[in-house]
Backbone as CSV, one residue per row, in Angstrom:
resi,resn,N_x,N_y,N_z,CA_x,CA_y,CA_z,C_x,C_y,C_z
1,UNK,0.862,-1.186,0.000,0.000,0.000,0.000,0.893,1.228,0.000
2,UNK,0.868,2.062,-0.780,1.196,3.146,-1.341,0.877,4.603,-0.361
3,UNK,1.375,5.181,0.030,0.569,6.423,1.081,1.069,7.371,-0.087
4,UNK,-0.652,8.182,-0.400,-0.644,9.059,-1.453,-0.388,10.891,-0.793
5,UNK,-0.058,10.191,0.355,0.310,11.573,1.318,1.556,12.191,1.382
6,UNK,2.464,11.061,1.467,3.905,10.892,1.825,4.602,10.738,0.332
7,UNK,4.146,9.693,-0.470,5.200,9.067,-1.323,6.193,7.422,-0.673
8,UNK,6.472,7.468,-0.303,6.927,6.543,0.366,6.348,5.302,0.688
9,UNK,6.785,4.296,-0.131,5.961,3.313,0.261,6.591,1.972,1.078
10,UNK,6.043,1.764,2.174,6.371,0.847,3.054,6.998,-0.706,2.714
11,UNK,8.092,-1.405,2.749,8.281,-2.501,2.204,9.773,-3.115,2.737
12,UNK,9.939,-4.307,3.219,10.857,-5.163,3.494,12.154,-4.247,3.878
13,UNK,12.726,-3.836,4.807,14.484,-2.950,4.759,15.155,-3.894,4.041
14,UNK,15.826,-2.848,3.332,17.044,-3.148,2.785,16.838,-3.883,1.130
15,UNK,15.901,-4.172,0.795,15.410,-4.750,-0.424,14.020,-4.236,-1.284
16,UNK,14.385,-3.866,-2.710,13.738,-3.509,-3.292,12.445,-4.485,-3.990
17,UNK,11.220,-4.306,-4.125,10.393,-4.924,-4.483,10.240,-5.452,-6.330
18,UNK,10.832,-4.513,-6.818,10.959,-4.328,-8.347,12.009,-5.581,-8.584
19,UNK,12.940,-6.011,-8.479,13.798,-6.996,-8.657,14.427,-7.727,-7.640
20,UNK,14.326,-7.461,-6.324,14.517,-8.042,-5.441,16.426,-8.056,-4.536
21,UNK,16.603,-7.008,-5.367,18.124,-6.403,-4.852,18.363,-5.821,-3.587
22,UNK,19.320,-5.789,-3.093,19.402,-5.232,-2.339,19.523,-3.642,-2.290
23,UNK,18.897,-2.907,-1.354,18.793,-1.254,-2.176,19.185,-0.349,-0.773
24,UNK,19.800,1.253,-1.179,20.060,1.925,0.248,18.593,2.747,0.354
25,UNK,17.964,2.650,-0.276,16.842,3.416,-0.093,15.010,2.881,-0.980
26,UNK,14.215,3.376,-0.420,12.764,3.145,-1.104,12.326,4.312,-1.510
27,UNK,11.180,4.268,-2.469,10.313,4.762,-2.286,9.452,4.694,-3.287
28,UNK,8.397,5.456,-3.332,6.685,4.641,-4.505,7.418,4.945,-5.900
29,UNK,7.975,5.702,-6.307,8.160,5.194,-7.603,9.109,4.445,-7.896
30,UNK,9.056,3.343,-8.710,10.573,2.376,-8.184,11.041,2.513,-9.861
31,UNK,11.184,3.731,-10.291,11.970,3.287,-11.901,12.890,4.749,-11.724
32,UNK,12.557,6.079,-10.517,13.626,6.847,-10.526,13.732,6.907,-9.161
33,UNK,15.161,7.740,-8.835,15.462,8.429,-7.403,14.949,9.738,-7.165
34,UNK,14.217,9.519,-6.398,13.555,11.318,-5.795,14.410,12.297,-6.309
35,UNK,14.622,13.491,-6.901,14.848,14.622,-6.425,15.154,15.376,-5.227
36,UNK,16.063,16.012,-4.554,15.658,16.936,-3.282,14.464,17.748,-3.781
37,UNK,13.874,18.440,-4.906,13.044,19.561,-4.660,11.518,18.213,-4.938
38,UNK,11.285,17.257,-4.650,10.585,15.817,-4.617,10.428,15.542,-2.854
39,UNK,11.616,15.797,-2.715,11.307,15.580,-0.925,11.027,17.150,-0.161
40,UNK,11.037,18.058,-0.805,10.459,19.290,-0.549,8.995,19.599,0.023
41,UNK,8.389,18.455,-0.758,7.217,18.414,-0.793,6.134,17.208,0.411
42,UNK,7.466,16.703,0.846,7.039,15.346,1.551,7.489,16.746,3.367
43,UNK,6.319,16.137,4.077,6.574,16.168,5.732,8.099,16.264,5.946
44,UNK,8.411,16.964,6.789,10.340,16.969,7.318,10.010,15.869,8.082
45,UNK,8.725,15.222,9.223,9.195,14.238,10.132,9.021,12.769,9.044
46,UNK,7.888,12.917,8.122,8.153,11.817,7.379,9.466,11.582,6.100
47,UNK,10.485,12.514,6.483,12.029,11.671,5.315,12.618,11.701,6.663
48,UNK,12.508,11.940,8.072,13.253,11.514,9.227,12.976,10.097,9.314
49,UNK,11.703,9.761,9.570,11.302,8.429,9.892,11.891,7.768,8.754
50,UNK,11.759,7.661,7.466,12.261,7.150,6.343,13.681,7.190,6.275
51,UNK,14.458,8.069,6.759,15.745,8.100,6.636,16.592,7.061,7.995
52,UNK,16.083,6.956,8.780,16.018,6.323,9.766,16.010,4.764,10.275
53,UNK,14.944,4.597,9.059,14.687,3.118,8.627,15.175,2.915,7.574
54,UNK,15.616,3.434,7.235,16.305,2.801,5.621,18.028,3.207,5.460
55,UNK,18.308,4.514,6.385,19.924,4.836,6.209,20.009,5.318,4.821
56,UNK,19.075,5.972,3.756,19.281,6.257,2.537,20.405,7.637,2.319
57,UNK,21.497,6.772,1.997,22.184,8.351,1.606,21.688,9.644,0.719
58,UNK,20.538,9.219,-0.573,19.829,9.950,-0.831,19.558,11.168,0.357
59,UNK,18.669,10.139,0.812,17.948,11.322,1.961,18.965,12.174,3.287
60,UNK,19.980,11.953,2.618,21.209,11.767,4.152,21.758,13.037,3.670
61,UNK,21.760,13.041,1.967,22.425,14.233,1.142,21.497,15.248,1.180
62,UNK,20.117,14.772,1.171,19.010,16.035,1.264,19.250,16.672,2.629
63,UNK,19.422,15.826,3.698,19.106,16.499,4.712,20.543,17.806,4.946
64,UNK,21.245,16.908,4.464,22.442,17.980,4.615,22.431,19.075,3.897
65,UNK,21.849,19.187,3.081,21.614,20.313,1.978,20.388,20.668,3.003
66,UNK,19.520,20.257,3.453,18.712,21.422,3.987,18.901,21.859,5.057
67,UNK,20.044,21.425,5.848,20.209,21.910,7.270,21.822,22.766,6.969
68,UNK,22.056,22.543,5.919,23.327,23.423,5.595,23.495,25.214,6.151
69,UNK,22.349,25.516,6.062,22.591,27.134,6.135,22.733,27.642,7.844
70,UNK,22.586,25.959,8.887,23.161,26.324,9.986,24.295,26.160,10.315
71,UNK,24.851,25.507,9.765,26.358,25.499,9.838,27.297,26.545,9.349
72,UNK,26.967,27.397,8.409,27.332,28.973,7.984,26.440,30.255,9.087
73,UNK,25.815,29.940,9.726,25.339,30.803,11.004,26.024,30.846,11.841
74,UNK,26.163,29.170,12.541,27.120,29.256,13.957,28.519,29.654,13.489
75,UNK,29.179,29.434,12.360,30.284,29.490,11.945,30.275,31.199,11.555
76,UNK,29.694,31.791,10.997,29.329,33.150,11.066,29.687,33.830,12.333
77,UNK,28.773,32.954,13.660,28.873,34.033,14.652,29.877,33.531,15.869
78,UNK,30.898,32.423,15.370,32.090,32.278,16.127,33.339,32.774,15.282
79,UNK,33.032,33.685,14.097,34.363,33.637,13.465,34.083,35.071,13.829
80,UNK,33.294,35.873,14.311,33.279,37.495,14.777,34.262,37.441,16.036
81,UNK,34.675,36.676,16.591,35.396,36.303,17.750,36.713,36.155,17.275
82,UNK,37.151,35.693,16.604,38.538,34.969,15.871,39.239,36.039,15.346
83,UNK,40.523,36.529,15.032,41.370,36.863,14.343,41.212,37.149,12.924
84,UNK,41.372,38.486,12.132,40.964,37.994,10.977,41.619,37.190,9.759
85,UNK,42.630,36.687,10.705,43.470,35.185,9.216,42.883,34.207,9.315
86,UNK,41.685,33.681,10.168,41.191,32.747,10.600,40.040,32.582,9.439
87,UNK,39.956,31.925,8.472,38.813,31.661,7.109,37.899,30.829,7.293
88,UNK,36.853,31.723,7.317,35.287,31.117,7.586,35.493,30.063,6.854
89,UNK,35.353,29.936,5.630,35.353,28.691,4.792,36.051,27.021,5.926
90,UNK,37.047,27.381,6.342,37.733,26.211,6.963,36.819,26.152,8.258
91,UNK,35.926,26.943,8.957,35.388,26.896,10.064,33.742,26.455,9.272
92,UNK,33.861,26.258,8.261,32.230,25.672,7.702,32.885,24.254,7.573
93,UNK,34.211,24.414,6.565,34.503,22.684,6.894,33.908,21.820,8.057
94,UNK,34.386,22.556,8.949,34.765,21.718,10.508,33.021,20.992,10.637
95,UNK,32.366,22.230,10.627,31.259,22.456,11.025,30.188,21.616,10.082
96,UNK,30.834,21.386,8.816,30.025,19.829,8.686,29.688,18.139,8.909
97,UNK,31.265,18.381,9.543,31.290,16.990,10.103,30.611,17.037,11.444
98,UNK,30.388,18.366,12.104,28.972,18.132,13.126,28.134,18.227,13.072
99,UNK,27.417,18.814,11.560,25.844,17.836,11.121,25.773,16.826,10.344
100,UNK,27.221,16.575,9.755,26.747,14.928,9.947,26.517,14.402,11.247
101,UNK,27.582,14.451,12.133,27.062,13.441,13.047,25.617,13.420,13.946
102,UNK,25.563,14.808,13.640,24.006,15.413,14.170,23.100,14.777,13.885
103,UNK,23.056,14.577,12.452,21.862,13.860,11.689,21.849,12.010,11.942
104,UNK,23.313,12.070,11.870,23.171,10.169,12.093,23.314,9.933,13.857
105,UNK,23.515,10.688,14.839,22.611,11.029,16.108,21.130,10.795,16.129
106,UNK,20.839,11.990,15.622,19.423,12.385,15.723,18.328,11.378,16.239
107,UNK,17.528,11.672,17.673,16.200,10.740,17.711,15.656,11.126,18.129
108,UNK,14.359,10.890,16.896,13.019,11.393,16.512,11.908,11.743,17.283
109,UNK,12.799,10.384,18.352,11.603,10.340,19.211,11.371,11.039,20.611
110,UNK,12.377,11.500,20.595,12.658,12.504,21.708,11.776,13.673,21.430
111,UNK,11.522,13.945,20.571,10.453,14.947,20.529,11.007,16.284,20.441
112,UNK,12.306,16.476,19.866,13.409,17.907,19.951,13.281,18.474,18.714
113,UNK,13.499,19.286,18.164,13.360,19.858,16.839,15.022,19.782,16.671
114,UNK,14.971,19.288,15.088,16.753,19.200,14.962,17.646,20.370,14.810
115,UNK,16.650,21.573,14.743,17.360,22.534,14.745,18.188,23.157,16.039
116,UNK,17.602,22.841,16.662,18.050,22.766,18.483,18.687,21.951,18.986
117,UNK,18.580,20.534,18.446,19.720,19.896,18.276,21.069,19.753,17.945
118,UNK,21.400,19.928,16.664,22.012,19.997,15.894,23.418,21.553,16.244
119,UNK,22.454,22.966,16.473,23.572,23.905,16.638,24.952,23.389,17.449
120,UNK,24.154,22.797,18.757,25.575,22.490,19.756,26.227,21.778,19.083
121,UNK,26.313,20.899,18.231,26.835,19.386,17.574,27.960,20.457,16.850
122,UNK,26.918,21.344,16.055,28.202,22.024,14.867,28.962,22.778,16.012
123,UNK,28.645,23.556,16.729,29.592,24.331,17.582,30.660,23.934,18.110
124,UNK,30.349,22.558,18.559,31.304,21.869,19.329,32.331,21.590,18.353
125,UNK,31.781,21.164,17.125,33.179,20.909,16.329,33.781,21.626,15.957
126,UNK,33.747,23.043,16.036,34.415,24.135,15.237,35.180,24.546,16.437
127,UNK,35.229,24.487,17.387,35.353,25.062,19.024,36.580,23.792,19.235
128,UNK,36.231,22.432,19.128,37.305,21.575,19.079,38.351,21.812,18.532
129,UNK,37.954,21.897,16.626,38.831,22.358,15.965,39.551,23.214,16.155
130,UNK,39.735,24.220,16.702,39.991,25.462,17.114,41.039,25.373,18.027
131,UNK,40.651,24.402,19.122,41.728,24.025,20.265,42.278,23.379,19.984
132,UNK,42.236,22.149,18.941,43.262,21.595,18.634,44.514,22.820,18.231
133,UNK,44.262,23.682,17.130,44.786,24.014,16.797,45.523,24.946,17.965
134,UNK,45.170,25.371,18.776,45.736,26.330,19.793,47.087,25.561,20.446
135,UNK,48.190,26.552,20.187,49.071,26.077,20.891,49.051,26.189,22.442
136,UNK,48.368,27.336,23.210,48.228,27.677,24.576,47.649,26.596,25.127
137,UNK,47.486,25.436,25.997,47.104,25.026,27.014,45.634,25.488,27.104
138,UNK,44.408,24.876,27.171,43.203,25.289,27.258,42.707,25.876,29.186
139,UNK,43.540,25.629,30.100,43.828,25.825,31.524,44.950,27.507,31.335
140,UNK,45.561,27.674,30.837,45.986,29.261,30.656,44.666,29.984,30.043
141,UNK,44.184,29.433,29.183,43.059,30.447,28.580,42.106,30.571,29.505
142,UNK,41.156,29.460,30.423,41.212,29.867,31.174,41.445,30.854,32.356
143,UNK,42.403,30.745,32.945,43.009,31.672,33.836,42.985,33.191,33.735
144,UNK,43.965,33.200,32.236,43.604,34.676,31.561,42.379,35.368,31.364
145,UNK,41.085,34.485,31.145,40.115,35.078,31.052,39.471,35.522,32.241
146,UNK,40.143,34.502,33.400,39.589,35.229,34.630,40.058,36.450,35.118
147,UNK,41.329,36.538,34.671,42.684,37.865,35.444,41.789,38.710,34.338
148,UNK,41.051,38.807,33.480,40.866,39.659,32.391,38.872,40.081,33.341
149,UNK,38.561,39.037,33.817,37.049,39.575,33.712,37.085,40.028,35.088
150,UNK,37.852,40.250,35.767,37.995,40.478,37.052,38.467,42.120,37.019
151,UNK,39.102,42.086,36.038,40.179,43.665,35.769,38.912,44.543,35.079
152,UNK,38.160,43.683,34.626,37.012,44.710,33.755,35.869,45.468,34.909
153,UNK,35.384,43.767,36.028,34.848,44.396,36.720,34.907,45.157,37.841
154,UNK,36.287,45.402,38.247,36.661,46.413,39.351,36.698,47.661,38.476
155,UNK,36.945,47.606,37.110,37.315,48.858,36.431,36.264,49.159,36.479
156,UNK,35.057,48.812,35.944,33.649,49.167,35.850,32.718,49.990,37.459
157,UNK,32.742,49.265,38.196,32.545,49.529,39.538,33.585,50.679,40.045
158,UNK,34.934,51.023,39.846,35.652,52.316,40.199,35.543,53.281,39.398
159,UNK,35.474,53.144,37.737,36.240,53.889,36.422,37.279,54.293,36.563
160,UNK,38.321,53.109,37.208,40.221,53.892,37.337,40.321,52.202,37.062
161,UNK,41.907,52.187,36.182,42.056,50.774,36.329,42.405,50.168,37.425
162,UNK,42.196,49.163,38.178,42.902,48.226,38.928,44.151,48.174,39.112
163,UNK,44.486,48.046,40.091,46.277,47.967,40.654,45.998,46.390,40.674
164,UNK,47.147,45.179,40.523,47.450,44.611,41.123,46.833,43.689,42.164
165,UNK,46.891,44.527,43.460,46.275,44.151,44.596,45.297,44.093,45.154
166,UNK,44.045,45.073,43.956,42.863,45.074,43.827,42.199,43.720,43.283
167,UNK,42.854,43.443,42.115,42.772,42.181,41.401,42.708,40.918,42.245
168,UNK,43.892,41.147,42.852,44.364,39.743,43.465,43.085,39.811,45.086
169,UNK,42.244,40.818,45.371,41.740,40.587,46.346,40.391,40.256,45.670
170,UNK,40.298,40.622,44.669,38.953,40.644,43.848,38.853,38.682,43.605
171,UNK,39.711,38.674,43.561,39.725,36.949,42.892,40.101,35.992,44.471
172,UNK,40.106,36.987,45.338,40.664,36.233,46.470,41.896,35.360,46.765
173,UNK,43.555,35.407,45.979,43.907,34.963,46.042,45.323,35.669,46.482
174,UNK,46.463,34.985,47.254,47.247,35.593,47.389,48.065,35.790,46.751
175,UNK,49.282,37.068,47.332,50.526,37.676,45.954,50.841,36.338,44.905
176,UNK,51.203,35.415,45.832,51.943,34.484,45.463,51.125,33.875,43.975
177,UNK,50.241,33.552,44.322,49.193,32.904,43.461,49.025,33.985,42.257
178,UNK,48.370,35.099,42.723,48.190,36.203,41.501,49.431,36.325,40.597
179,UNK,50.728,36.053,40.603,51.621,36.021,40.424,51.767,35.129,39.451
180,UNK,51.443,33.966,39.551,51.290,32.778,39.142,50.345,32.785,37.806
181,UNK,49.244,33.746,37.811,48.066,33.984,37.294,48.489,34.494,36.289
182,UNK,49.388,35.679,36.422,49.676,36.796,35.955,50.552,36.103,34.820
183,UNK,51.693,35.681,35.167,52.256,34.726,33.833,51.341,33.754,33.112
184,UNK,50.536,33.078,33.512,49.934,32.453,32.903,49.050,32.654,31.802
185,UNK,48.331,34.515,32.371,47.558,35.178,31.192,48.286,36.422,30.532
186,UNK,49.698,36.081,30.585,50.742,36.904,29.642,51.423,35.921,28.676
187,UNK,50.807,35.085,28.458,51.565,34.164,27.584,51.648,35.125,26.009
188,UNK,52.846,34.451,25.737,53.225,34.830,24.309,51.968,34.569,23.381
189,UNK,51.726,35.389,22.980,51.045,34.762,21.436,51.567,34.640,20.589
190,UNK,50.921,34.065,19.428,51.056,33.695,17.803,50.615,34.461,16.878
191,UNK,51.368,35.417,15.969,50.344,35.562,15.139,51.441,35.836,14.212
192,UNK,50.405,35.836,12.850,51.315,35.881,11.403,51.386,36.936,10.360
193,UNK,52.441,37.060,9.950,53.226,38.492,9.757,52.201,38.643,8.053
194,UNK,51.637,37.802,7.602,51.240,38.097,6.474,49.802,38.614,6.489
195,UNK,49.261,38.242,7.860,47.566,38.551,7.695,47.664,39.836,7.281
196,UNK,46.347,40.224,7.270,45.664,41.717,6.507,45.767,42.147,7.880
197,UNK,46.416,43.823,7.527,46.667,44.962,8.588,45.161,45.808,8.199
198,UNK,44.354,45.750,9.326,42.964,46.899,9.133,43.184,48.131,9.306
199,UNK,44.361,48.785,9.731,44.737,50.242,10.102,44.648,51.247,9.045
200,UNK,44.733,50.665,7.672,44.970,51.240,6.904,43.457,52.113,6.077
201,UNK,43.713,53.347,5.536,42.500,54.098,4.970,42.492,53.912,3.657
202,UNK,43.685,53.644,3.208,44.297,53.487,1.749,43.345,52.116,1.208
203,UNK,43.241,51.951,-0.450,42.481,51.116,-1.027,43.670,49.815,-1.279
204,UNK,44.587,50.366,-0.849,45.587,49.351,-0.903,45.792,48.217,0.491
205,UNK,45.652,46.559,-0.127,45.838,46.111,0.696,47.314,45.837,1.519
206,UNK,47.876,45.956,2.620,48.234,45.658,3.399,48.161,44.539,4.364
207,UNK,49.902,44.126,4.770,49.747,43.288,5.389,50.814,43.490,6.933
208,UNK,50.497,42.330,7.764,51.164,43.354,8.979,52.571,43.733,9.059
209,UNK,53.640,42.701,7.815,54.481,42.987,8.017,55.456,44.228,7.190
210,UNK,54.203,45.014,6.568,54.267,46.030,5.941,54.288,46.851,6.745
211,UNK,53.819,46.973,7.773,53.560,47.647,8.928,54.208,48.234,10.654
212,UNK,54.621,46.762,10.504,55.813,46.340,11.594,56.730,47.689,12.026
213,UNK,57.016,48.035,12.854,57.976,48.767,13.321,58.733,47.989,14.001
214,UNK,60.398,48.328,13.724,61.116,47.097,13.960,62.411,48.354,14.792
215,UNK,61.991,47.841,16.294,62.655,48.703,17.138,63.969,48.744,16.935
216,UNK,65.108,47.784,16.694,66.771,47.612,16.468,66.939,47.864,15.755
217,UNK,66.428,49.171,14.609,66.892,49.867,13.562,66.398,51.245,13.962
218,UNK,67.456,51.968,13.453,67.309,53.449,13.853,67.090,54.098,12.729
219,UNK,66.351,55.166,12.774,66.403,56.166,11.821,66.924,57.003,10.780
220,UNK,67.508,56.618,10.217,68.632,57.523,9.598,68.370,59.285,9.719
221,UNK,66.871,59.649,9.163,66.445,61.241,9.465,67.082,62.141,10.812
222,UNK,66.689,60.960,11.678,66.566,61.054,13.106,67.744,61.199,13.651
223,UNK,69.179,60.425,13.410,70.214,60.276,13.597,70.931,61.839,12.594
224,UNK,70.358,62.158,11.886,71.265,63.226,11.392,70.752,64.522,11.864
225,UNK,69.650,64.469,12.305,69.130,65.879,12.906,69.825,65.515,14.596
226,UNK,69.943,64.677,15.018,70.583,64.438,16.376,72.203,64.622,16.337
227,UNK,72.550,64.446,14.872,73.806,64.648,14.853,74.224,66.618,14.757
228,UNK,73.345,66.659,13.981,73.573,68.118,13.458,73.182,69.044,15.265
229,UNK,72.477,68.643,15.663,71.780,69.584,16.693,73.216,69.374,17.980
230,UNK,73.825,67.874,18.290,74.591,67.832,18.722,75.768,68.760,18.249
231,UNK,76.332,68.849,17.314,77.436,69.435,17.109,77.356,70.840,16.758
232,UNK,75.716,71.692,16.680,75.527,72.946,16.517,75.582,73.017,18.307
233,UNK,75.200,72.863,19.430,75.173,73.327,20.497,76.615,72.607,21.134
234,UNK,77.289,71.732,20.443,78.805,71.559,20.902,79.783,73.002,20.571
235,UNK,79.634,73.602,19.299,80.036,74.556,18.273,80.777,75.784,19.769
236,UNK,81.759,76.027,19.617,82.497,77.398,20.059,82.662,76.660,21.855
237,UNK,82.454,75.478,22.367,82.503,75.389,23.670,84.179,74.862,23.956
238,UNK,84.506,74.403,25.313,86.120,74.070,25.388,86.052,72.500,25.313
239,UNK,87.011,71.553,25.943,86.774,70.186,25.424,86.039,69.852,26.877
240,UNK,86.081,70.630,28.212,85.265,70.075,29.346,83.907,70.389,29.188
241,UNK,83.874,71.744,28.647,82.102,72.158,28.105,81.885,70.988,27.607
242,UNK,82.406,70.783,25.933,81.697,69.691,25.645,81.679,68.483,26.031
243,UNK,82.161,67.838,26.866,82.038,67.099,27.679,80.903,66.646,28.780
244,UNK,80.791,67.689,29.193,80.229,67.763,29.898,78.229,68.263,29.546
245,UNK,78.181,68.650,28.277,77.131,68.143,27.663,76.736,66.722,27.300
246,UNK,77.817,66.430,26.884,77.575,65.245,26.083,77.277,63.834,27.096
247,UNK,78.208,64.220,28.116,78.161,63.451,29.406,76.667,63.494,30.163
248,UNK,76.064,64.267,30.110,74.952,64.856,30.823,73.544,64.501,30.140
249,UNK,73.710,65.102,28.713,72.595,65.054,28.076,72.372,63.112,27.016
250,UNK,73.770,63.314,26.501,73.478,61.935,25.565,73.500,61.022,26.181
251,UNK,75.067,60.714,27.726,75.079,59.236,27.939,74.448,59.268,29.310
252,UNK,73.692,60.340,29.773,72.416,60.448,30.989,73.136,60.531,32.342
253,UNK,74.844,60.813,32.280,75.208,60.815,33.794,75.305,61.917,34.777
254,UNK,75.023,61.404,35.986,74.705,62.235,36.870,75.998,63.266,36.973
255,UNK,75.949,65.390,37.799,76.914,66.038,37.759,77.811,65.265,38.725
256,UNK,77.483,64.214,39.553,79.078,63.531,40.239,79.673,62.825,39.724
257,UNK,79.295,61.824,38.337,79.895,60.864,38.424,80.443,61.670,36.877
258,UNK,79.878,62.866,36.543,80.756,63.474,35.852,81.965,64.211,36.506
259,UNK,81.887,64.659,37.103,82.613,65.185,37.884,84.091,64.149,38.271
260,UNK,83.787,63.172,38.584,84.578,62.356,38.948,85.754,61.794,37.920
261,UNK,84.767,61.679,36.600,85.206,61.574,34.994,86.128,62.454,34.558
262,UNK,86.003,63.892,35.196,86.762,65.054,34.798,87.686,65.772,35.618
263,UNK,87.796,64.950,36.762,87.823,64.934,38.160,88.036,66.518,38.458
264,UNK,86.832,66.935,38.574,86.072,67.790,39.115,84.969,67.609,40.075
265,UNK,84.739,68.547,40.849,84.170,68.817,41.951,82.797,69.104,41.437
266,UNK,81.692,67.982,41.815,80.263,68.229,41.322,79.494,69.563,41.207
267,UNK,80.197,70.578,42.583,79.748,71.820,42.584,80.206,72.772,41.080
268,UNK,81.336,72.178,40.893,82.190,73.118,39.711,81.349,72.688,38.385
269,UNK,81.290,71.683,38.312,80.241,70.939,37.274,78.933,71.570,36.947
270,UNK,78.342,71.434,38.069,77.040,72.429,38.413,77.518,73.548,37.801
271,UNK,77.898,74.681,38.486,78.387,75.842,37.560,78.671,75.944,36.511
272,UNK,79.853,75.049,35.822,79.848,74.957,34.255,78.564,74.427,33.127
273,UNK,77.783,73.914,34.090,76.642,73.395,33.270,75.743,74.693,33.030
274,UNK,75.567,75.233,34.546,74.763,76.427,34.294,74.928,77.728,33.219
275,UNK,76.529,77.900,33.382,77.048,78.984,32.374,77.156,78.442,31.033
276,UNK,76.874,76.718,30.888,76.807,76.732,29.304,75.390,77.084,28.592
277,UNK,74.118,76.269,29.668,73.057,77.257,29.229,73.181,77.972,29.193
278,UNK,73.344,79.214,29.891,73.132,80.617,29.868,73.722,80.881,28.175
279,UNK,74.795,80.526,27.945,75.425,80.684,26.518,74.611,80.206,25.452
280,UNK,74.059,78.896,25.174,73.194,78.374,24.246,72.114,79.153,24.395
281,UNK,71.626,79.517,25.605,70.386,80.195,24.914,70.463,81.692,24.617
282,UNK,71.715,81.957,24.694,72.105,83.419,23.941,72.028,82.843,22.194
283,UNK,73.021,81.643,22.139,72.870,81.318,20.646,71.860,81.140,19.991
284,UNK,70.819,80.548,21.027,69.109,79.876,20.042,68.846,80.806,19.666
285,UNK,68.871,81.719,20.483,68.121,83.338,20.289,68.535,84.006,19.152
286,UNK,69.982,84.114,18.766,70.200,84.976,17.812,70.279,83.897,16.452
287,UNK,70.103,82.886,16.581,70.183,82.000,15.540,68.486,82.029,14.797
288,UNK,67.333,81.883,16.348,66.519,82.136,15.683,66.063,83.297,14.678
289,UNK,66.539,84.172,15.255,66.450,85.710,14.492,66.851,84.559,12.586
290,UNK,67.860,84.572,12.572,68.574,83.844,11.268,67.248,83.239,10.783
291,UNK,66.671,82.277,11.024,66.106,81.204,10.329,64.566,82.633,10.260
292,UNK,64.355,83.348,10.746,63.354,83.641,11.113,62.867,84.616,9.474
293,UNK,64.732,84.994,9.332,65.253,86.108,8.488,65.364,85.101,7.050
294,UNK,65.630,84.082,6.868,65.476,82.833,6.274,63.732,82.885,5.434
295,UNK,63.182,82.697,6.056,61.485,82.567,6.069,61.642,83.663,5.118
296,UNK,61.237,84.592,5.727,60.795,85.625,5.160,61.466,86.101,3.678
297,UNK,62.491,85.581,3.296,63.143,85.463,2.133,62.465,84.690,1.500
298,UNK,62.042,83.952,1.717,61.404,82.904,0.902,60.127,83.178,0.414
């Protein structure tokens, strides 16, 4: 008997009535294979029950095609979280091998809608995936997130950031421990020098290592205006004057331990320092006049 409701007609698992083969699937017309836009038209709980009893990959491919557009949702709204080198596409991968297993899970009879089902299944696998891939210890991430939600909510409740010892009383734990914490949610990260830099206004793409400022290289601009400015306020002094700039201002030492260098008396130092300002800023002064006289030529 034929159900002119469904399509599907009831008969022996695993064997077809038309020749007596063995088959992965049924149904009332036995000379083609359904269509998906054929099961469109049939009940969603009647190709569950049918899919169920029969294991038809047919229906295994429909279902995946119709439950597909949740696996680009959850994957949608865990990749707003992620880094942007991290490619949705590879986070939909993941995320189909947890509606498959969703679907060959699935029971009917529980009375759940598979859509409610099914999200956690994909989540979990993309969230797995994810940690696999993480080199950090899933117990540091952790941790960090606590030293992090703890720092937000004292900040919130004061509006000044947190010291330290605020933290560590906030979480109840002692120096020792917070300490402990504290390395744990300073871990090094990872990241890669080629992703896309967003800083940029330009239509040009960028990447971060276009970007990079790379502290153990100096300036060249910088170094010649430091050179020039050095040797314009060295200009007309004796060799202890300049010395004693250079001692002071470039290599940061104190008037004793210059003093000691020149073996001079810190007080005498003091004094010579004072009377060389007094001199430079006789020079800025009439120099500015110059540049000022400069301009206005121009």
């Amino acid at each position: 008997m034929t159900s002119a409701k469904t399509g599907f007609k009831p008969m022996r698992p695993g064997t077809s009535k038309r020749n007596g083969r063995k088959s992965d699937h049924t149904c009332a017309n036995e000379n083609h294979t359904p269509h998906n836009g054929e099961f469109d038209a049939i009940p969603i709980r009647e190709v569950w029950e049918e899919y169920q009893r029969t294991n038809s990959n047919t229906l295994r491919n429909y279902l995946m095609e119709k439950f597909l557009p949740l696996v680009r949702y959850n994957a949608e709204r865990i990749h707003t979280r992620l880094p942007v080198e991290v490619d949705i596409e590879d986070l939909m991968s993941v995320g189909l091998f947890g509606l498959a297993g969703a679907i060959d899970a699935y029971d009917l009879e529980r009375g759940v809608k598979f859509e409610t089902y099914c999200a956690p299944r994909i989540r979990g696998a993309i969230l797995d995936e994810l940690r696999s891939m993480d080199w950090v210890p899933r117990l540091v991430r952790q941790r960090s997130a606590k030293v992090e939600r703890a720092r937000i909510a004292i900040e919130m409740e004061t509006g000044v950031s947190p010291t330290d010892t605020e933290i560590a009383d906030h979480l109840g734990v002692d120096e020792e421990e917070f300490k402990k914490l504290q390395r744990d949610s300073s871990a090094v990260g990872v990241v890669s020098l080629s992703r896309r830099w967003s800083g940029s206004d330009s239509n040009r793409e960028m990447r971060e290592i276009d970007v990079i400022r790379d502290n153990t290289q100096r300036d060249p601009l910088g170094e010649a205006q430091r050179r020039d400015i050095k040797n314009m306020i060295t200009k007309g002094l004796s060799r202890a004057e300049r010395l004693i700039v250079i001692l002071y201002y470039y290599e940061e030492m104190t008037m004793k331990e210059i003093g000691e260098t020149l073996d001079l008396s810190e007080s005498r130092v003091s004094q010579m320092h004072s009377s060389i300002l007094a001199r430079l800023k006789a020079q800025m002064q009439h120099k500015s006049g110059d540049f000022d006289d400069a301009e206005d030529d121009e």
